[in-house]
N, CA, C and O atoms as CSV, one atom per row, in Angstrom:
chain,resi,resn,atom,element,x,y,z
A,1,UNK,N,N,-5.783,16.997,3.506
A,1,UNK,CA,C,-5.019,16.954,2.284
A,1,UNK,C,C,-5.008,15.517,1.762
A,1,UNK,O,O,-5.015,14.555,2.530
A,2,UNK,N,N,-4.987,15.389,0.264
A,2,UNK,CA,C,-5.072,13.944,0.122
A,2,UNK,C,C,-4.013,13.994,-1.017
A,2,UNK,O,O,-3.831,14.815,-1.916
A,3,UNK,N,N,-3.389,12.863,-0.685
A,3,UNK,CA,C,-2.181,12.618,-1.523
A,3,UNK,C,C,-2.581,11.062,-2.602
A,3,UNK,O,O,-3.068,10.101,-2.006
A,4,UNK,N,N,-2.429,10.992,-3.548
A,4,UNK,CA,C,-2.436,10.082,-4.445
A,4,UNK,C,C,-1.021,9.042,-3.821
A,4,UNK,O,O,0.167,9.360,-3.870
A,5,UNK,N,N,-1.644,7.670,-3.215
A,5,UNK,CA,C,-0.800,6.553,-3.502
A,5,UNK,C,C,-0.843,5.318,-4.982
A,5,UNK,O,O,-1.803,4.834,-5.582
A,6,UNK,N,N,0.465,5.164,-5.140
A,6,UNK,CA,C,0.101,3.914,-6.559
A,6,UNK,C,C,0.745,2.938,-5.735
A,6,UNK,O,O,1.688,3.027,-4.948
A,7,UNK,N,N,-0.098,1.836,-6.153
A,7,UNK,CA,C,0.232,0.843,-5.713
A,7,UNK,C,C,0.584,-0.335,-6.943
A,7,UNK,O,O,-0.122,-0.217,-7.945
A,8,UNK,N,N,1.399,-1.233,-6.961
A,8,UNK,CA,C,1.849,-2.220,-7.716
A,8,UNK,C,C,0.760,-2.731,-8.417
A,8,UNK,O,O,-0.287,-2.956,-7.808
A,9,UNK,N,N,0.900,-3.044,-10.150
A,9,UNK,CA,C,-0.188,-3.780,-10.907
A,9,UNK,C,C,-0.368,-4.864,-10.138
A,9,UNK,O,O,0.597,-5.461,-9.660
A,10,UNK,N,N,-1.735,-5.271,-9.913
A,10,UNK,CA,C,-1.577,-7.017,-9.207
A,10,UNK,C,C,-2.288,-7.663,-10.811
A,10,UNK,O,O,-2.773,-7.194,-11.840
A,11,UNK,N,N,-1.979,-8.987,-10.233
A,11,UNK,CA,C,-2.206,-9.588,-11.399
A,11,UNK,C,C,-3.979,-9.836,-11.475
A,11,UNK,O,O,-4.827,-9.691,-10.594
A,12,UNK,N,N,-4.118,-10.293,-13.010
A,12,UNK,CA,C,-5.838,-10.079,-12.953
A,12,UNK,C,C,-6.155,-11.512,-12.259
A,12,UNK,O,O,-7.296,-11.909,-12.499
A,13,UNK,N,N,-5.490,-12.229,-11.575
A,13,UNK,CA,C,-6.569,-13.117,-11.022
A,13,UNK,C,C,-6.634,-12.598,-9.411
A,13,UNK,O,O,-7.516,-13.098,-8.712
A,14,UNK,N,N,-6.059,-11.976,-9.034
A,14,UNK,CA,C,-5.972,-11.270,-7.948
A,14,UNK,C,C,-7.228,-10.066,-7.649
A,14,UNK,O,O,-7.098,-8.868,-7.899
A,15,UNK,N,N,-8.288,-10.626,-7.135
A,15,UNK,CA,C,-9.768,-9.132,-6.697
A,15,UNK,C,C,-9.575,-8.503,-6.375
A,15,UNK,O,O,-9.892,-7.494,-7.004
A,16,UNK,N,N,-8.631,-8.245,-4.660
A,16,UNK,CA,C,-8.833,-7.265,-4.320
A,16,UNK,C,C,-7.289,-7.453,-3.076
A,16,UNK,O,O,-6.777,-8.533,-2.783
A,17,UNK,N,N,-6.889,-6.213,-2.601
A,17,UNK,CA,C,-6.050,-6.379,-1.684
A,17,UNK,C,C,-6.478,-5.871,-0.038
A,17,UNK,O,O,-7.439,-5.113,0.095
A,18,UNK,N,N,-5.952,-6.190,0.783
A,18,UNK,CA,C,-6.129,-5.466,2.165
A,18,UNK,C,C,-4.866,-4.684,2.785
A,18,UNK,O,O,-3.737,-5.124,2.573
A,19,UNK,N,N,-4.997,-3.913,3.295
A,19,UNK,CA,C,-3.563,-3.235,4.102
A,19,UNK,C,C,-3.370,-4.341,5.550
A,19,UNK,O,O,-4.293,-4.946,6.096
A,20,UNK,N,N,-2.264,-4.368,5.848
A,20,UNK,CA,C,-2.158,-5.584,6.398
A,20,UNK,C,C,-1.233,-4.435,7.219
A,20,UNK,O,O,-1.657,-4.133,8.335
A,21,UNK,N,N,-0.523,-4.054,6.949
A,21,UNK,CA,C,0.265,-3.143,8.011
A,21,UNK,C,C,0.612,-1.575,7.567
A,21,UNK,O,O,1.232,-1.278,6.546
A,22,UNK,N,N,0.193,-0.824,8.345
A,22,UNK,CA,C,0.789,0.780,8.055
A,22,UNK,C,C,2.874,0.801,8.457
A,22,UNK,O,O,3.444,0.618,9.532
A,23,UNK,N,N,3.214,0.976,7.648
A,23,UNK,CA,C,4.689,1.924,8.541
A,23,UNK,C,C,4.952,3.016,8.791
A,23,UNK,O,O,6.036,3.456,9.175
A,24,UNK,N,N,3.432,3.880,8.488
A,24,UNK,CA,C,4.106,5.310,9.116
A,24,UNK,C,C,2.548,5.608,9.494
A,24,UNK,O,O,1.551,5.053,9.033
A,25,UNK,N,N,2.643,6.839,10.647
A,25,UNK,CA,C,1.294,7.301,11.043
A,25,UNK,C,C,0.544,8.652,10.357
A,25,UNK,O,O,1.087,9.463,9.606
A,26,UNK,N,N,-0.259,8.659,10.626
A,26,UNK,CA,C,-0.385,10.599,10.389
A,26,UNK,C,C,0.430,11.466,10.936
A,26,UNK,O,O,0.744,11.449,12.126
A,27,UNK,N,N,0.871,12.376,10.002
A,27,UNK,CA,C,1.658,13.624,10.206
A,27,UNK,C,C,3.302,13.187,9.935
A,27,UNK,O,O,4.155,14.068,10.036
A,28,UNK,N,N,3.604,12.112,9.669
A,28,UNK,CA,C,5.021,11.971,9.239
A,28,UNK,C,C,5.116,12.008,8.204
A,28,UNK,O,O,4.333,11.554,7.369
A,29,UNK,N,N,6.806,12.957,7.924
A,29,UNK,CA,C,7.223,12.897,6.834
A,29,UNK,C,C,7.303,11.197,6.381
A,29,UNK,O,O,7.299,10.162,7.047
A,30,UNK,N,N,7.393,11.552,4.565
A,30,UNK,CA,C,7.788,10.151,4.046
A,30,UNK,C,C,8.394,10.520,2.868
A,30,UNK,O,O,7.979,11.585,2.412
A,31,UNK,N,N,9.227,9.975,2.255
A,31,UNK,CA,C,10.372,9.930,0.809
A,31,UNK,C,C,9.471,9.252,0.180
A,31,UNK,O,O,8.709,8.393,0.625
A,32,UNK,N,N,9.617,9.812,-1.257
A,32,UNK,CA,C,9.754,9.111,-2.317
A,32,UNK,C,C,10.608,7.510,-2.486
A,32,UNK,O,O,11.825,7.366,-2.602
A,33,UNK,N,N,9.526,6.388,-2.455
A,33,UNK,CA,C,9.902,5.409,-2.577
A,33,UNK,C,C,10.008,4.151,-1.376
A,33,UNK,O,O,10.443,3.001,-1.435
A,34,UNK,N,N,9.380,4.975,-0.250
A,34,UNK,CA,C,9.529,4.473,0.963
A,34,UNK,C,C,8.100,3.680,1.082
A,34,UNK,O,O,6.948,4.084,0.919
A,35,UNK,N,N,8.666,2.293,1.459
A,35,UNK,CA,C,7.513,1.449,1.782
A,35,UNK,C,C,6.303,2.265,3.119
A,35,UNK,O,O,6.572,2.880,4.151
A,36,UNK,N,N,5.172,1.957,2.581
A,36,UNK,CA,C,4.148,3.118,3.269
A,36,UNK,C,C,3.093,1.726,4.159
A,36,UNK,O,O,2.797,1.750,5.353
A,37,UNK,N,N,2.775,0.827,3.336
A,37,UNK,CA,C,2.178,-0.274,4.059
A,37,UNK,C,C,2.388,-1.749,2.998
A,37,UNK,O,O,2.510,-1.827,1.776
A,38,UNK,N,N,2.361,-2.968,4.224
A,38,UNK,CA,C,2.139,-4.113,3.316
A,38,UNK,C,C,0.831,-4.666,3.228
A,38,UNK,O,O,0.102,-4.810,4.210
A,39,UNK,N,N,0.514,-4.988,2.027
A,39,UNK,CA,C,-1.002,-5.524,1.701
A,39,UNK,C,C,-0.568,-6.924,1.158
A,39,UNK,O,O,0.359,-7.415,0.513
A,40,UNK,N,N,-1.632,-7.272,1.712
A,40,UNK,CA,C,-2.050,-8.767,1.987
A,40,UNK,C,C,-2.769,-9.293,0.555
A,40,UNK,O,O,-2.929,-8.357,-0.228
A,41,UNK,N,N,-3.153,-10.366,0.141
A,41,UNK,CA,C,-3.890,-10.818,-1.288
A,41,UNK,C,C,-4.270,-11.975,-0.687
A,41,UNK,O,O,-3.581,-12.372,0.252
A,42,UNK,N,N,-5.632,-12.872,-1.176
A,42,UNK,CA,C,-6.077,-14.168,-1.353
A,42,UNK,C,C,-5.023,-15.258,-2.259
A,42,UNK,O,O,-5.195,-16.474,-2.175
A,43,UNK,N,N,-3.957,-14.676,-3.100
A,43,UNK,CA,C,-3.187,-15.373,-3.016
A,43,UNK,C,C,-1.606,-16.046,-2.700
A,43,UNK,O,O,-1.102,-15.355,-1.815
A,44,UNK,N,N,-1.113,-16.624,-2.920
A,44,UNK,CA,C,0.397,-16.646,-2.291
A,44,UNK,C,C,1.302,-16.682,-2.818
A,44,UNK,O,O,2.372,-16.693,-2.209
């Protein structure tokens, strides 16, 4: 099953992002609005 994630506009000088950490695994429930992973950027 594939679920559509959105992720935050990044800004246009920003290429590309990486997932830097999952917070949940396969097969768990998750809410609406619940942080799912943090991604990382080239900038700071």
């Amino acid at each position: 099953m594939t679920t559509e994630i959105k992720v935050p506009v990044l800004p246009e000088s920003v290429a590309d992002a990486t997932v830097a950490t999952w917070h949940v695994s396969v097969g768990d429930t998750v809410t609406r609005d619940q942080n799912l992973v943090d991604i990382e950027t080239d900038k700071v």
